[in-house]
C-alpha positions as CSV (number, residue, x, y, z in Angstrom):
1,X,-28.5,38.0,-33.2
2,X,-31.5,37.8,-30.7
3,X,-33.4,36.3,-33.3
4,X,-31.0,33.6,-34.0
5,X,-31.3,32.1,-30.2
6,X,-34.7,32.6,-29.9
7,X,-35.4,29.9,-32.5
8,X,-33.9,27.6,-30.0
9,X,-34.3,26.0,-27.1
10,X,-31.8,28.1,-24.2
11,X,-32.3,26.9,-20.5
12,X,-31.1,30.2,-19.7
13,X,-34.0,32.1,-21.4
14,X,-36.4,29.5,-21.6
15,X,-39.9,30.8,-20.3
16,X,-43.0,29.0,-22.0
17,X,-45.2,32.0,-21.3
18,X,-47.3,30.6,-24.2
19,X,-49.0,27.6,-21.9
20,X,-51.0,27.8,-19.5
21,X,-49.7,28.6,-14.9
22,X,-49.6,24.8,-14.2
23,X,-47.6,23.7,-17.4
24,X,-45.4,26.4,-17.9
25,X,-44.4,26.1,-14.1
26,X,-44.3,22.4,-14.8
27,X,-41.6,22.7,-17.7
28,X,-39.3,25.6,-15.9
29,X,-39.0,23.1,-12.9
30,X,-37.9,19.8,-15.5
31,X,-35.1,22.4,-16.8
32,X,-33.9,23.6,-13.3
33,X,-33.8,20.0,-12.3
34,X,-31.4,19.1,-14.8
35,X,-29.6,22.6,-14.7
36,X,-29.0,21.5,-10.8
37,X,-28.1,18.4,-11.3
38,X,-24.9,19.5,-13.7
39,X,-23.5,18.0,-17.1
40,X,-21.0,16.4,-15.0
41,X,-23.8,14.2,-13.5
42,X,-25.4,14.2,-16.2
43,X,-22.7,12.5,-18.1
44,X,-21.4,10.0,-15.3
45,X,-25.4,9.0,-15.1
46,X,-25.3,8.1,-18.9
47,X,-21.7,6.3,-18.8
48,X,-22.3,4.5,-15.9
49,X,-25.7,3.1,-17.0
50,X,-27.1,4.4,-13.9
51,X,-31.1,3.7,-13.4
52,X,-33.1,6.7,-13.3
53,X,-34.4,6.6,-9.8
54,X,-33.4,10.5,-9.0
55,X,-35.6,11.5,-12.2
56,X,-38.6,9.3,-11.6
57,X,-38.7,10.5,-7.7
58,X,-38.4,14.2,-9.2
59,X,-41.1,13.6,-11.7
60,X,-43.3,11.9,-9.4
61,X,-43.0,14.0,-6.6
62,X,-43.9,17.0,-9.2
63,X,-47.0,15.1,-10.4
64,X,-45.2,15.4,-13.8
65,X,-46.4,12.6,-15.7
66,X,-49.4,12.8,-13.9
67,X,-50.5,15.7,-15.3
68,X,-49.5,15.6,-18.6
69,X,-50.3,12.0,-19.3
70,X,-54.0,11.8,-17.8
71,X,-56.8,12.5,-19.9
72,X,-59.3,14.7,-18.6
73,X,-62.1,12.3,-19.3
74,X,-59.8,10.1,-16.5
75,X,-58.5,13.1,-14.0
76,X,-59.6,14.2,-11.0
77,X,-57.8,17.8,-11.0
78,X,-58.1,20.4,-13.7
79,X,-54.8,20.6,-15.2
80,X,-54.3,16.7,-15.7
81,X,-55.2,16.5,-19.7
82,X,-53.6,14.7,-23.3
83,X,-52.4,18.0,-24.7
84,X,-49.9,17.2,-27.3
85,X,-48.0,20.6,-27.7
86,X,-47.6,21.0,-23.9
87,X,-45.9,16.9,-24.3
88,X,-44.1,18.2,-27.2
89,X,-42.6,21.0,-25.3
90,X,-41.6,18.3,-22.5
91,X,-40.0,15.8,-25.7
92,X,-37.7,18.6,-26.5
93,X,-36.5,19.5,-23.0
94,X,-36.0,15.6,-22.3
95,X,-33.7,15.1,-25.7
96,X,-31.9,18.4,-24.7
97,X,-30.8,16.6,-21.5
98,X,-30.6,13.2,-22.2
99,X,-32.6,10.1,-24.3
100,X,-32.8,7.8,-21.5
101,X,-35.1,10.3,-19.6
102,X,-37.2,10.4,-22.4
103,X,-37.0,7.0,-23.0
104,X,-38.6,6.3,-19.7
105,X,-41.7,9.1,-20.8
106,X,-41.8,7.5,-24.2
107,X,-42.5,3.9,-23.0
108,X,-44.9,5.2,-19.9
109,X,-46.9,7.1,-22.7
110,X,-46.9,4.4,-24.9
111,X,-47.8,1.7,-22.2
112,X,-50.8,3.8,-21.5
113,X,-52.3,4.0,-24.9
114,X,-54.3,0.7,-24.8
115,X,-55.5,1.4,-21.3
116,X,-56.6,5.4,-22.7
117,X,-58.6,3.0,-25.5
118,X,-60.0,1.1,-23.4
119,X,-63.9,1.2,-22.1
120,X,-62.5,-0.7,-19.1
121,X,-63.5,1.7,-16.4
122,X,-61.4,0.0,-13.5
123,X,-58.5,-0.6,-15.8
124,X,-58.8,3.4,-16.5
125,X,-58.7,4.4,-12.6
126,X,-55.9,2.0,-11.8
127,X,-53.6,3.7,-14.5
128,X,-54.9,7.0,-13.1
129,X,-54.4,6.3,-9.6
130,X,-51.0,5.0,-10.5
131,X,-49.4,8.0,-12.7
132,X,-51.0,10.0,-9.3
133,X,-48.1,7.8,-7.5
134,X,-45.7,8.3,-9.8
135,X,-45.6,4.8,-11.3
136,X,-44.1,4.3,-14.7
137,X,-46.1,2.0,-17.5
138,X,-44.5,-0.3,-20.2
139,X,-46.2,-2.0,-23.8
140,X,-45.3,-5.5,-23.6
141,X,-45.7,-5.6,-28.0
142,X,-42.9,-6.6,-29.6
143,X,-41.0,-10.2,-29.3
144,X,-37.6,-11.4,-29.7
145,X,-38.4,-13.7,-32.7
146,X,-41.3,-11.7,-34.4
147,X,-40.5,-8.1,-33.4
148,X,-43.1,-6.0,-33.5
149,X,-44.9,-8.5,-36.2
150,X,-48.4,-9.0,-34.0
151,X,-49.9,-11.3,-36.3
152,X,-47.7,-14.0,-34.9
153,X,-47.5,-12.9,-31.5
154,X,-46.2,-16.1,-29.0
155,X,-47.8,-14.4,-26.1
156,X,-50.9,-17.2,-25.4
157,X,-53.4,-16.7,-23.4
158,X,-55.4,-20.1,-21.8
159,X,-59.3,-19.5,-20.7
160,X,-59.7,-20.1,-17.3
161,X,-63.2,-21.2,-17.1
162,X,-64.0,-18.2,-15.1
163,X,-64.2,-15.6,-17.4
164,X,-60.2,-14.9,-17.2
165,X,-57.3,-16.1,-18.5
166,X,-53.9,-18.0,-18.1
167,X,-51.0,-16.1,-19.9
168,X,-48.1,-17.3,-21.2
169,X,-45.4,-16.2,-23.2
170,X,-42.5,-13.6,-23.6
171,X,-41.6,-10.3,-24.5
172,X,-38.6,-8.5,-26.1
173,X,-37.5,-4.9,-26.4
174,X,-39.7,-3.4,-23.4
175,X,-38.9,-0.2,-21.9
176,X,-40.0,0.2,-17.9
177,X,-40.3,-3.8,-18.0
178,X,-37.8,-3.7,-14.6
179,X,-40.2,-0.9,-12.9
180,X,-44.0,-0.7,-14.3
181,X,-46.2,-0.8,-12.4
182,X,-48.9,-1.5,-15.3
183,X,-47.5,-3.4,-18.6
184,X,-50.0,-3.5,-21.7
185,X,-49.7,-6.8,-22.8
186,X,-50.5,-7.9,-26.9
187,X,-51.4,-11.5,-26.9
188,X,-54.2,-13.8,-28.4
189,X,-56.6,-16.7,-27.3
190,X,-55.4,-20.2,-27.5
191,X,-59.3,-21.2,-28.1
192,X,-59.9,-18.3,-30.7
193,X,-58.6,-18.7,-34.4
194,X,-57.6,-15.4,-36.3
195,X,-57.7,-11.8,-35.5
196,X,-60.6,-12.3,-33.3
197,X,-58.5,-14.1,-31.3
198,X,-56.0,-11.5,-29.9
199,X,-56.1,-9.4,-26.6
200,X,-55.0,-7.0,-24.9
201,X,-54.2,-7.4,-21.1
202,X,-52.8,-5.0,-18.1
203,X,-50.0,-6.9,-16.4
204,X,-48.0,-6.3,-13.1
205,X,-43.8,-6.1,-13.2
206,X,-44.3,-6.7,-9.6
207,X,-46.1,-10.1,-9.7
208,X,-44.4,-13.6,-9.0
209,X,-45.7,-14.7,-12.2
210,X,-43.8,-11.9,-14.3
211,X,-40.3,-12.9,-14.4
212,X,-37.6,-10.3,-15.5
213,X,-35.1,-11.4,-17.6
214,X,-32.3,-8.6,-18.7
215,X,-32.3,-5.3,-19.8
216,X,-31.5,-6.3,-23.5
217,X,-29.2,-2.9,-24.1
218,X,-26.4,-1.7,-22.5
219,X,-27.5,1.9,-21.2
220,X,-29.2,3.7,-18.2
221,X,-33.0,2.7,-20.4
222,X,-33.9,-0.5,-19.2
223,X,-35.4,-2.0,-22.2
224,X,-36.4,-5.5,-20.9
225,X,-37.6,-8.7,-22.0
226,X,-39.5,-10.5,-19.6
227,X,-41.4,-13.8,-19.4
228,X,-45.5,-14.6,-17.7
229,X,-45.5,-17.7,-16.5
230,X,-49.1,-18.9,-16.5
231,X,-49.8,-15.3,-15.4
232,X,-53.8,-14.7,-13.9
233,X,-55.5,-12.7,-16.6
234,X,-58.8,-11.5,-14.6
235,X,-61.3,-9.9,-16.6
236,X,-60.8,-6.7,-14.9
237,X,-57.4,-6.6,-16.4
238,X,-59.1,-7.0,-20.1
239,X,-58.0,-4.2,-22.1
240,X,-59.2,-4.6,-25.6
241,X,-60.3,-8.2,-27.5
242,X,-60.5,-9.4,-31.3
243,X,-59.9,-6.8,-33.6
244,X,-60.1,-3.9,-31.3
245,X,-56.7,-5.1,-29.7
246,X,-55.3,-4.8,-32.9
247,X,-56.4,-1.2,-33.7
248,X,-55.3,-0.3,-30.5
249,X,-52.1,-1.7,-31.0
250,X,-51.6,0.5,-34.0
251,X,-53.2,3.6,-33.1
252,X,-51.2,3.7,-29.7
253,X,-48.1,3.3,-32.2
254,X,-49.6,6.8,-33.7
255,X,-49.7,8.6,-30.5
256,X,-46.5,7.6,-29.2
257,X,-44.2,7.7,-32.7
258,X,-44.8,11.5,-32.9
259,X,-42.6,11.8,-29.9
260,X,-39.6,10.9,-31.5
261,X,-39.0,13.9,-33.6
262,X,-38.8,16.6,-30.4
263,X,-36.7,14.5,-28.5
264,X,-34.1,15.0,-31.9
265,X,-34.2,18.4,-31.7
266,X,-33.7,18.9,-27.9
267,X,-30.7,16.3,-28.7
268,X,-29.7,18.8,-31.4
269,X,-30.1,21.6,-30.1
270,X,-27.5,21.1,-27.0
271,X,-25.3,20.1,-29.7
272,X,-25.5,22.7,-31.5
273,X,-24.4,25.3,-28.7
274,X,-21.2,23.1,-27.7
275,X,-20.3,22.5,-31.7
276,X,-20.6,26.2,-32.7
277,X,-18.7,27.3,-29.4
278,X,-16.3,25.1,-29.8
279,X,-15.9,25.7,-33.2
280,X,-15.4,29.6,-32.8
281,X,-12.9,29.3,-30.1
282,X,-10.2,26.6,-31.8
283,X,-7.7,28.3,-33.9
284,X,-6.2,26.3,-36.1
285,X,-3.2,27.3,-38.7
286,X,-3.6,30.9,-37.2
287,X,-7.6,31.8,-37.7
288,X,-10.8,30.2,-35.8
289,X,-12.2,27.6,-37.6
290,X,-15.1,29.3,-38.3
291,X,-13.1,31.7,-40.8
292,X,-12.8,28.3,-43.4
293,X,-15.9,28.6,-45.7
294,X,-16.6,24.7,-45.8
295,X,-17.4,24.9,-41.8
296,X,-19.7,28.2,-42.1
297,X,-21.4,26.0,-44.8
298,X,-21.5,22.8,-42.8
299,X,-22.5,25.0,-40.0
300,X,-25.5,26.9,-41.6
301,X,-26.4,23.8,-43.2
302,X,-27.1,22.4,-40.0
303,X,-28.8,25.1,-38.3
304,X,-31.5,25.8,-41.3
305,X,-31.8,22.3,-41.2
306,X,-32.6,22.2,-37.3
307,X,-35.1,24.8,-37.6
308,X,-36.6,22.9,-40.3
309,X,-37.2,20.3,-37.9
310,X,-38.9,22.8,-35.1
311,X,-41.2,24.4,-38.3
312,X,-41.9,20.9,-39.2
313,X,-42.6,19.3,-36.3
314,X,-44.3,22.6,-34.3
315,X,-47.2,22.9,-37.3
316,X,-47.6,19.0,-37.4
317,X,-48.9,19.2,-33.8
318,X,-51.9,21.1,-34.6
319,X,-53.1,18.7,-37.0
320,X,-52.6,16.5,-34.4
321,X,-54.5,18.0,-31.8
322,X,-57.1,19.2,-34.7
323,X,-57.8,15.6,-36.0
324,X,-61.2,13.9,-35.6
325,X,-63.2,11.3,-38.3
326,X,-63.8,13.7,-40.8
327,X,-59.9,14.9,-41.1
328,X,-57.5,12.3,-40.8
329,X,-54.3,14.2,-42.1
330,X,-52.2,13.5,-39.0
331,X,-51.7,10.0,-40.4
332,X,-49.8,11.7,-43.0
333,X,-48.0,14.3,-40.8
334,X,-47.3,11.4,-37.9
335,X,-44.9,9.1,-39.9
336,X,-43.3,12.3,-41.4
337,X,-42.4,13.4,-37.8
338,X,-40.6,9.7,-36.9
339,X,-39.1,9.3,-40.1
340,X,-38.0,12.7,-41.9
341,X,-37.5,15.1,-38.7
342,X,-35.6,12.3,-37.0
343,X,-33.6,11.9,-40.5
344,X,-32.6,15.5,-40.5
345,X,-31.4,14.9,-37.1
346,X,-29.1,12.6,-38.2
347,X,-27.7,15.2,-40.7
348,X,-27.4,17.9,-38.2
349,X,-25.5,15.9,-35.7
350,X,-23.3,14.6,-39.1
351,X,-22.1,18.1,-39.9
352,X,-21.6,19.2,-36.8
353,X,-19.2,16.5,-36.3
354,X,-17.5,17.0,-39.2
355,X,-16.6,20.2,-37.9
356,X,-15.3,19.6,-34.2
357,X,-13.7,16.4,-35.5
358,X,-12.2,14.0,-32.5
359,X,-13.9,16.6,-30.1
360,X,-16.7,15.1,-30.8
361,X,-15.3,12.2,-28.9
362,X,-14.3,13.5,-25.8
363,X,-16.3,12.0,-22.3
364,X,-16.5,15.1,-21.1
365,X,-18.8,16.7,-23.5
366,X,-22.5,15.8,-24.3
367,X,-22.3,15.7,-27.8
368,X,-20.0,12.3,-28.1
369,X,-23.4,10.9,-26.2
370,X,-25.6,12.8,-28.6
371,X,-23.7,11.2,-31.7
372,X,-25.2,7.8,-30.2
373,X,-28.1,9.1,-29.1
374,X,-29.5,10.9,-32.6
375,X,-29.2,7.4,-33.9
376,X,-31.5,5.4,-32.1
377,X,-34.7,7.8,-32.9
378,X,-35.1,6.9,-36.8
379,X,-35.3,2.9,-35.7
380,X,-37.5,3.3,-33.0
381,X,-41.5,2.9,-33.2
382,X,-40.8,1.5,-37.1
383,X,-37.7,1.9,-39.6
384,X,-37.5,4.8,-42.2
385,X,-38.0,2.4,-44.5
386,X,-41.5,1.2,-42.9
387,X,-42.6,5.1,-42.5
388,X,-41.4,5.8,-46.3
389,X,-43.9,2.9,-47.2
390,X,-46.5,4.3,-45.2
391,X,-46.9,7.6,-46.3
392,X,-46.6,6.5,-50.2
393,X,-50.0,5.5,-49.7
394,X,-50.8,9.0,-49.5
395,X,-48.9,10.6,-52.4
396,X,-51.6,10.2,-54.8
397,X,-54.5,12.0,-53.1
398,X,-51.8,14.3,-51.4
399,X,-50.2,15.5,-54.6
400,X,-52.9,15.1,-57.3
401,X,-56.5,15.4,-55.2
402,X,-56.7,18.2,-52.6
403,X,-60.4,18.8,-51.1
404,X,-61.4,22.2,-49.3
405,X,-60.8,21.5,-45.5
406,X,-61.0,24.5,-42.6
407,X,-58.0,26.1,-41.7
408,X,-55.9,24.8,-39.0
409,X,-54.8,27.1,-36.6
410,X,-52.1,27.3,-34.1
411,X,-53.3,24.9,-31.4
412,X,-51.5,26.2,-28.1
413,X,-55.1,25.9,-26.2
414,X,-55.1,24.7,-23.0
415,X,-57.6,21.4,-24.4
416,X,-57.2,17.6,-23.8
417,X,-56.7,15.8,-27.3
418,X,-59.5,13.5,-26.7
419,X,-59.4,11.7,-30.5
420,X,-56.5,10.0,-29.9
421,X,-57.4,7.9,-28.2
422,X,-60.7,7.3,-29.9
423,X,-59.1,6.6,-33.7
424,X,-61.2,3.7,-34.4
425,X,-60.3,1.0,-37.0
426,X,-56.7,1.3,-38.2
427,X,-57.8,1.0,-41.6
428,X,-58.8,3.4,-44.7
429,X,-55.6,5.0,-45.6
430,X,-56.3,5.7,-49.3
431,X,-59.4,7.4,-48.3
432,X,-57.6,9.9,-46.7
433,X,-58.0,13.3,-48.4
434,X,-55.9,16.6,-47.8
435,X,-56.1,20.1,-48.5
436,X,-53.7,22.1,-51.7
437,X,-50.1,21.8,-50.7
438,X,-49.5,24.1,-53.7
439,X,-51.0,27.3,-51.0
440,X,-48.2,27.0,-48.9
441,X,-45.7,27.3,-51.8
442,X,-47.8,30.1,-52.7
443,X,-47.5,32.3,-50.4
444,X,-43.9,32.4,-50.6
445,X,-43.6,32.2,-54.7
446,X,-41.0,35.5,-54.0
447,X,-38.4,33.6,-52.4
448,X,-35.9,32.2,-55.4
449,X,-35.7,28.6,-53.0
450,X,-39.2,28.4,-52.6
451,X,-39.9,28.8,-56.2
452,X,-37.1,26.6,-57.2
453,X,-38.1,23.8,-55.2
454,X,-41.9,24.1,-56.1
455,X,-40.1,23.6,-59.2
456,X,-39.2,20.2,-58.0
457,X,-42.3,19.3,-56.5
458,X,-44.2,20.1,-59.7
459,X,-42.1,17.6,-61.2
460,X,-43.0,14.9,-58.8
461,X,-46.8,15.6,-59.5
462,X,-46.3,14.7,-62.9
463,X,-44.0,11.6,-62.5
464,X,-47.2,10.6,-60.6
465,X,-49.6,10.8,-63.5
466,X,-46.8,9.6,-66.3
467,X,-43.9,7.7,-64.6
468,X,-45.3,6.1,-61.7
469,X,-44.3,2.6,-60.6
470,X,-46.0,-0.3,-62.3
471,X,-47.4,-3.0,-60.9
472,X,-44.6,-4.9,-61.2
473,X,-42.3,-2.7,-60.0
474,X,-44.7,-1.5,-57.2
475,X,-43.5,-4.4,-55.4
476,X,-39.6,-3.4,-55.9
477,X,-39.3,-1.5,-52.2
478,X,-35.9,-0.6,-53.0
479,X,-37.1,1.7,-55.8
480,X,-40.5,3.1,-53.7
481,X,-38.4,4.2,-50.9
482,X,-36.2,6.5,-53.5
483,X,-40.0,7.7,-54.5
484,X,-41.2,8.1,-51.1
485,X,-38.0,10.3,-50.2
486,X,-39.0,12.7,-52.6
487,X,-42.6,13.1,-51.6
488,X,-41.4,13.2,-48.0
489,X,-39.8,16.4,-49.3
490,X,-42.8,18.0,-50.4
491,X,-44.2,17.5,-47.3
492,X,-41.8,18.8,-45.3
493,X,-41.5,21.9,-46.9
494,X,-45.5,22.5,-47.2
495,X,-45.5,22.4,-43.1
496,X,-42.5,24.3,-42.8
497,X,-44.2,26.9,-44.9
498,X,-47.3,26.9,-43.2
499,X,-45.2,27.4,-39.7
500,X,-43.1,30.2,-41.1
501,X,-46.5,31.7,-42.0
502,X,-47.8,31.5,-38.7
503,X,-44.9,32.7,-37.1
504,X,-43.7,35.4,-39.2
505,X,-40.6,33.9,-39.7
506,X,-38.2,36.2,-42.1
507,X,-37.7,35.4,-45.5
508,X,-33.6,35.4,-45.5
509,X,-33.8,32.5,-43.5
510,X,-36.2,30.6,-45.7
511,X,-34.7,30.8,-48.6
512,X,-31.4,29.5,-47.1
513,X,-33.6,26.6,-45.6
514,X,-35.0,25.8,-49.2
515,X,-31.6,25.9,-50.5
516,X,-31.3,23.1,-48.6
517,X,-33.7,21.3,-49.7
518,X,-33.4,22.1,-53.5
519,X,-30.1,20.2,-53.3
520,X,-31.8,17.1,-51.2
521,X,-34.6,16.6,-54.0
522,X,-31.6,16.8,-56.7
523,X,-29.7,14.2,-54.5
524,X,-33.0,11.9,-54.3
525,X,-33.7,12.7,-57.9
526,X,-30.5,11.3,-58.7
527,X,-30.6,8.4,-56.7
528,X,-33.6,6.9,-58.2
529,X,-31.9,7.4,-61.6
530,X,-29.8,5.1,-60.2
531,X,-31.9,2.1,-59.5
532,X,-31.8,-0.9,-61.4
533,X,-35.6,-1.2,-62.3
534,X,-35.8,2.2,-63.0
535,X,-37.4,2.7,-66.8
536,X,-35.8,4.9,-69.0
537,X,-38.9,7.6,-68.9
538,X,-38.3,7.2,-65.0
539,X,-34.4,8.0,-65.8
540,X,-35.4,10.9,-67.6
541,X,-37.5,12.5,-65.6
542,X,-35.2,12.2,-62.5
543,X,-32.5,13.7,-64.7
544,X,-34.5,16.7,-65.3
545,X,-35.8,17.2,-62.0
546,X,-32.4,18.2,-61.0
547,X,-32.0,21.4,-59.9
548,X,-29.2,24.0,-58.2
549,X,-30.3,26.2,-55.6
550,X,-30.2,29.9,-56.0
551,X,-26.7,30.8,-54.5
552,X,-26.7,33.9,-52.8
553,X,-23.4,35.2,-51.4
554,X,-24.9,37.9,-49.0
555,X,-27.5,36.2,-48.0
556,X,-25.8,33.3,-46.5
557,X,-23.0,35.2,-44.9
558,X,-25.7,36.7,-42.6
559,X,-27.3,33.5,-42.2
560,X,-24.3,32.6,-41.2
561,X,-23.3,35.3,-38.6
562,X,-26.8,33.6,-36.6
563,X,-25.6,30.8,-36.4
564,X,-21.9,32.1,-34.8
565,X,-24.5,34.7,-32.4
566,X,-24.9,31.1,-30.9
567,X,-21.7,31.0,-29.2
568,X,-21.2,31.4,-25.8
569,X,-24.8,31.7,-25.6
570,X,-25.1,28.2,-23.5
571,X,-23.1,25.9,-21.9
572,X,-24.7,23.8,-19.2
573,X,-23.1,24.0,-15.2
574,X,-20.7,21.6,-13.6
């Protein structure tokens, strides 16, 4: 089933003919470094906790992070640009391979956010001039007692008399802290009272007054805390001040959380060819395990699920790159990708185990390390839980108020996403307007899980206007997070929709992938039953929101016979 393969990321096969010379040579040479390098390698670098000095020398060498992490507006040569399909495609082939790679592109990319932000022209060159050399960059944010709580940041910051500053503090939980050779740096004035207070600051990993403490994790990422020591702030090294630190802050959290939910797929994608090939090969009491009907369901279940996630996350970029003052939707989309796609990857790595069992262990294979791995992306860049609270605030308008906006299209142009990096105040959320989810579902009324789960979602519209959380028990989180998984739902399936539209993607397979779903919302449905503030009308409704999905025998068995194409069709070199 060509089709079948083609919907997933295969080293073998992979040509990105879709981008332009520079970035599709860029992305064929990451792959045939790792394909080189061997899963044996591969494996011994991730158990051993080896640094990643053979990847950054590679990358560097390349001009890999160079050119896709430099903004036109700060580049000297024509394919350097912020093109967030092109980092996308990069995400994936990094989570395919291994999360501490990406780790260390993760923490560059969110390092350089401020410094993006930032009108400081000389700050801007020096990050330029160091991606040129390869450098990796780290955002000194989050501390060991606060977290990533920047109202009551410790890290202080003394005037100097001279325009500059003394800085001293600590930070916690800081990837690239051992190697950057710039660190954004959150702190606030000890002369200035309140938000007005706070800056943001370039620092140097390499200076006396930086002092490295550990790498706070046990693994090949160095995630580090480190201490300044009366560290000399010079205004050239002035990011952002006041409020506009704090904007940045968040808004660089916006750029850089979308890139957790590629790196889950390329981590469940490689699992997927080892589990399903290892799956069709072990015979056990005389047939293959595939031949038992609860593994070509556990099987299927994860596959529709994984190319969920691709539909998903594949549409969310071009409202992403789209975005500007007048269409703010990605704020929507963005916590979506970090919290639901990187949930589902949690799922799909679930039932593949449950299949291969204590295979699933074994130190020779990379899916024992992507079982660890797939965990670690829903808690980065902010918990589910604070990503369920964020998008309630758009269930309202999203559900009940659509406006007319233009049409998004596919967004595959070879363009630098300028806006990001020019969000302005991280404020407004409820002003935030979206177009009618209900055209999506429209357009694929004929599928019996499409309809069944617009079913569902109809339901949740009108909960909204009749059973909606009180003002008391809008400040019950436990019961808003069983509200906000439901709404997540709709989403997800209104950009899947729109993808499967743009892609042409066949019907068969849709309506297995809604089945899916149909059964999630029931499960959600149930669980806020379930909830101990829950009203009776709130009970009720959740009890008839329930629904089974359209079971059709044929049509799963040759969803089914996709997903066991996939054997043999990878397995990466010694």
């Amino acid at each position: 089933m060509a089709e079948s393969a083609s919907l997933l990321f295969n080293p073998r096969t992979y040509d990105p003919e879709h981008f332009d010379p520079e970035t599709r040579r860029l992305l064929r040479a990451t792959v045939d470094w790792f394909e080189a390098r061997g899963k044996r390698r591969l494996i011994e670098d991730y158990r051993s906790r080896a640094w990643l000095g053979d990847f950054l020398d590679f990358a560097a060498k390349e001009g890999l992070f160079a050119t896709f992490l430099t903004p036109a507006s700060a580049a000297k040569e024509q394919d350097r640009r912020w093109d967030t399909a092109r980092i996308a495609a990069l995400n994936e082939i990094f989570g395919f391979y291994g999360l501490d790679y990406w780790y260390a592109w993760q923490v560059t990319i969110l390092g350089l956010g401020p410094v993006w932000q930032s009108d400081n022209a000389e700050a801007r060159a020096r990050a330029a001039e160091l991606l040129a050399q390869g450098e990796v960059f780290a955002f000194g944010l989050s501390e060991k007692t606060h977290g990533a709580d920047i109202y009551s940041t410790d890290m202080l910051l003394t005037p100097d008399g001279e325009g500059g500053f003394r800085a001293s503090g600590s930070k916690y939980y800081i990837g690239n802290g051992n190697a950057a050779g710039l660190v954004s740096v959150f702190g606030r004035r000890t002369d200035v009272e309140g938000p007005d207070g706070y800056v943001f600051f370039a620092a140097d990993s390499r200076h006396e007054a930086y002092r490295l403490v550990k790498n706070v994790v046990d693994s090949s990422k160095y995630v580090s805390e480190f201490r300044l020591a009366d560290y000399p702030v010079a205004p050239a090294d002035i990011l952002h001040t006041g409020r506009a630190a704090f904007d940045a802050a968040l808004n660089t959290v916006n750029v850089g959380k979308f890139n957790l939910c590629t790196a889950s797929i390329g981590i469940c994608e490689h699992a997927m060819y080892e589990a399903v090939t290892h799956a069709s090969n072990r015979i056990l009491y005389g047939r293959p395990v595939t031949a038992f009907p609860h593994v070509r369901r556990e099987l299927t279940d994860a596959y529709v699920r994984l190319v969920g996630m691709k539909l998903f996350s594949d549409r969310a970029v071009d409202y992403f790159r789209s975005a500007g003052p007048d269409d703010r939707r990605y704020l929507l989309f963005n916590p979506m990708t970090k919290m639901k796609v990187t949930m589902e990857g949690e799922k799909v790595i679930d039932l593949m185990w449950d299949v291969i069992a204590a295979k699933g262990f074994e130190k020779d294979n990379y899916f024992a390390q992507a079982a660890v791995e797939i965990r670690g992306l829903p808690k980065l860049e902010g918990t589910v839980h604070v990503n369920l609270a964020l998008i309630l605030k758009f269930m309202r308008n999203h559900l009940l108020n659509p406006v007319d906006h233009p049409a998004v299209p596919t967004r595959l142009d070879a363009s630098d996403d300028a806006f990001l990096f020019q969000q302005g105040p991280a404020r407004g959320l409820g002003s935030v307007r979206f177009h009618d989810w209900r055209t999506a579902f429209d357009a694929y009324a004929e599928v019996p899980n499409v309809a069944r789960f617009r079913e569902q979602a109809d339901a949740l519209c009108t909960f909204v206007e009749t059973a909606a959380p009180d003002e008391e028990q809008s400040r019950d989180l436990d019961l808003l997070l069983a509200v906000g998984q439901l709404f997540a739902l709709v989403v997800h399936g209104q950009l899947i929709l729109e993808q499967a539209r743009l892609t042409g993607l066949d019907e068969e397979l849709l309506d297995e992938l809604f089945a899916v779903l149909v059964r999630d919302f029931s499960a959600h449905a149930v669980e806020l039953h379930g909830k101990d503030s829950a009203t009776e009308d709130q009970q009720d409704w959740a009890l008839g929101a329930v629904r089974g999905p359209v079971v059709d025998a044929a049509r799963s068995t040759r969803i089914w016979e996709r997903v066991e194409a996939l054997s043999g069709t990878y397995e990466m070199g010694q």
